[in-house]
C-alpha positions in Angstrom: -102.5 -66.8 122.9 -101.9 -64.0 120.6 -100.5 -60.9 122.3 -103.1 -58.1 120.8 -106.4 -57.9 119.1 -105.0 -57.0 115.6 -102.5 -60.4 116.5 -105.7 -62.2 116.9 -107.5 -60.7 113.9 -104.9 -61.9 111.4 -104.6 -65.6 113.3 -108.0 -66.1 112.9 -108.0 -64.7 109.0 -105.5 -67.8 108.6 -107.5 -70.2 110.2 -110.4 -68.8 108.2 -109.0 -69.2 105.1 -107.2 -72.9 106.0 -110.7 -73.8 107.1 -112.2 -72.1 103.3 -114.7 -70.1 105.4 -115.5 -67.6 102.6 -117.8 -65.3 104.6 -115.4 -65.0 107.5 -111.8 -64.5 105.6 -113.7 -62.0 103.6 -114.6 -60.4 106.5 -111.5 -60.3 108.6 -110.0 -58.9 105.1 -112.0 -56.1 105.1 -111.4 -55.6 109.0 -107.7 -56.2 108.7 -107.6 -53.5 105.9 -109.5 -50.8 107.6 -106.9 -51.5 110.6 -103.9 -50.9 108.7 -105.5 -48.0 106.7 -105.9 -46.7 110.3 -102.5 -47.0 111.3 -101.1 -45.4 108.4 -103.5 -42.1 108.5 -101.8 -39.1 109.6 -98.3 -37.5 109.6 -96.4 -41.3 110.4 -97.5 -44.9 110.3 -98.3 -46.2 114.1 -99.6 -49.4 115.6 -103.2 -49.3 117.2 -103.9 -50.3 121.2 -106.3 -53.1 121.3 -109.1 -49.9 122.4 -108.1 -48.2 119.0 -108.7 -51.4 117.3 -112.2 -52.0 118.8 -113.0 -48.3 117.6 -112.6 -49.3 114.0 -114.3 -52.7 114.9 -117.0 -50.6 116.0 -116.9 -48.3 112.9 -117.0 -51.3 110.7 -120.2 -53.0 112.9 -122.3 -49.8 112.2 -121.4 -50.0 108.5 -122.9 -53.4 108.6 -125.5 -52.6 110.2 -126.3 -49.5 107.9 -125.5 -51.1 105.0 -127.9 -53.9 105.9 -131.0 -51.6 106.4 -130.5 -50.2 103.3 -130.4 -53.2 101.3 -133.4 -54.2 102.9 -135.4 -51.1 102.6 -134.6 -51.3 98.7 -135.6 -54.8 98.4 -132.3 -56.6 98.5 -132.3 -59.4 101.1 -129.4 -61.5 99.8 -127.0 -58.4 100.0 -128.8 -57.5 103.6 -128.4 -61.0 104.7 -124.7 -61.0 103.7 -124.0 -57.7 105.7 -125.8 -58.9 108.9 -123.5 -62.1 108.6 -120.6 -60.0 108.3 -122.0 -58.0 111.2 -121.8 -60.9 113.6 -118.3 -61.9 112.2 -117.3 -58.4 113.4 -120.1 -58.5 116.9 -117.3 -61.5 118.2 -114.3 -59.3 118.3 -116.2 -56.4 120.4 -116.8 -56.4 123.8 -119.9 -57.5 125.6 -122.6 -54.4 125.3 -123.2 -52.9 128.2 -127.6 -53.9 129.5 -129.5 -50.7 129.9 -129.5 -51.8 134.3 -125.4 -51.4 133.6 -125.7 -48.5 131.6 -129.0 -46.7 133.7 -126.5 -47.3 137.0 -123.8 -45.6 135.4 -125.4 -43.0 134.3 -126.9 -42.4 137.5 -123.2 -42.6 139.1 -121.9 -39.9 136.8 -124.8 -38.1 137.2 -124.5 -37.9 141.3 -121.1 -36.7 141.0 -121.8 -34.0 138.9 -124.9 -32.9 140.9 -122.2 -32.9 143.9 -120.0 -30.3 141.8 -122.9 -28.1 141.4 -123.5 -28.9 137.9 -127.7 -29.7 137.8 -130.3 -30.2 134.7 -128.7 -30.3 131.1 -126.2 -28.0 132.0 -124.8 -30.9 133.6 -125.1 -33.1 130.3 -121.2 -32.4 128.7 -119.7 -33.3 132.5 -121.8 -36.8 132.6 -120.7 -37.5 129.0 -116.9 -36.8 129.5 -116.9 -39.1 132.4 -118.5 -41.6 131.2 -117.3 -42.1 127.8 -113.9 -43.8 128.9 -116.5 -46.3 131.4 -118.0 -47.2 128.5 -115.8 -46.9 125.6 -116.6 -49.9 122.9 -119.8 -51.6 125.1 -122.3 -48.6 124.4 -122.3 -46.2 121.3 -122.7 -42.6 121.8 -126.0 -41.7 120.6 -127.3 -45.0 123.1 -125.0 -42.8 125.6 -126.3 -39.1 125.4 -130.2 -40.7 125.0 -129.3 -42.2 128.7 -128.6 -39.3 129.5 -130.7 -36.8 128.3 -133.7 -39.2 129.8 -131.6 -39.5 133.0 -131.0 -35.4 133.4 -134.7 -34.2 132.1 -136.6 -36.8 134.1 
């Protein structure tokens, strides 16, 4: 078993490419590359944690997933197609997304405690978010977070 994600990344880019699985080498290329351009931004080169890792997994997903709808709204299916393949390449690394029950009951958690610490209504919104961005860090994305949130505090 490989010791971290990245570990796992580049054994499954050599299985990938023993196996000639163009769509999936290509893939964990591009992944792999964004890693290390990630580890060498900033002052001195670093390795990433496993959750730093997912966090440019996750980048990479929603560039997919972008880059998908705008191949499609311009009439380019093959390229569209290609980009939502690569975005399930990239989906098996990430954690399991969180349902909305999961998320509604977490939201609901964070938002008792800050109702218990005097914080009510939206003034209460940046207290529910800090809290639970580490709970859900890599099985919800933010703007899926503060909607839950905002429906959770206004309703």
């Amino acid at each position: 078993m490989s010791d971290t994600l990245k570990d796992s990344l580049q054994a499954d880019l050599t299985t990938a490419m023993k196996a000639r699985d163009e769509l999936r080498s290509a893939t964990l290329r591009m992944v792999l590359t964004a890693v290390r351009g990630e580890e060498v931004a900033g002052k001195s080169a670093r390795t990433l944690s496993d959750e730093e890792v997912v966090a440019v997994l996750q980048r990479e997903a929603k560039k997919r997933r972008e880059a998908a709808e705008a191949y499609e709204g311009a009439g380019r299916t093959e390229q569209a197609e290609r980009e939502r393949a690569e975005l399930g390449v990239v989906e098996t690394y990430l954690p399991t997304p969180l349902t909305d029950d999961e998320l509604a009951a977490l939201v609901d958690e964070a938002v008792l405690v800050a109702t218990s610490e005097g914080l009510t209504g939206m003034g209460a919104m940046g207290a529910v978010m800090s809290s639970l961005k580490g709970k859900v860090a890599g099985r919800a994305d933010g703007k899926r977070l503060s909607g839950a949130v905002r429906a959770r505090l206004q309703g």
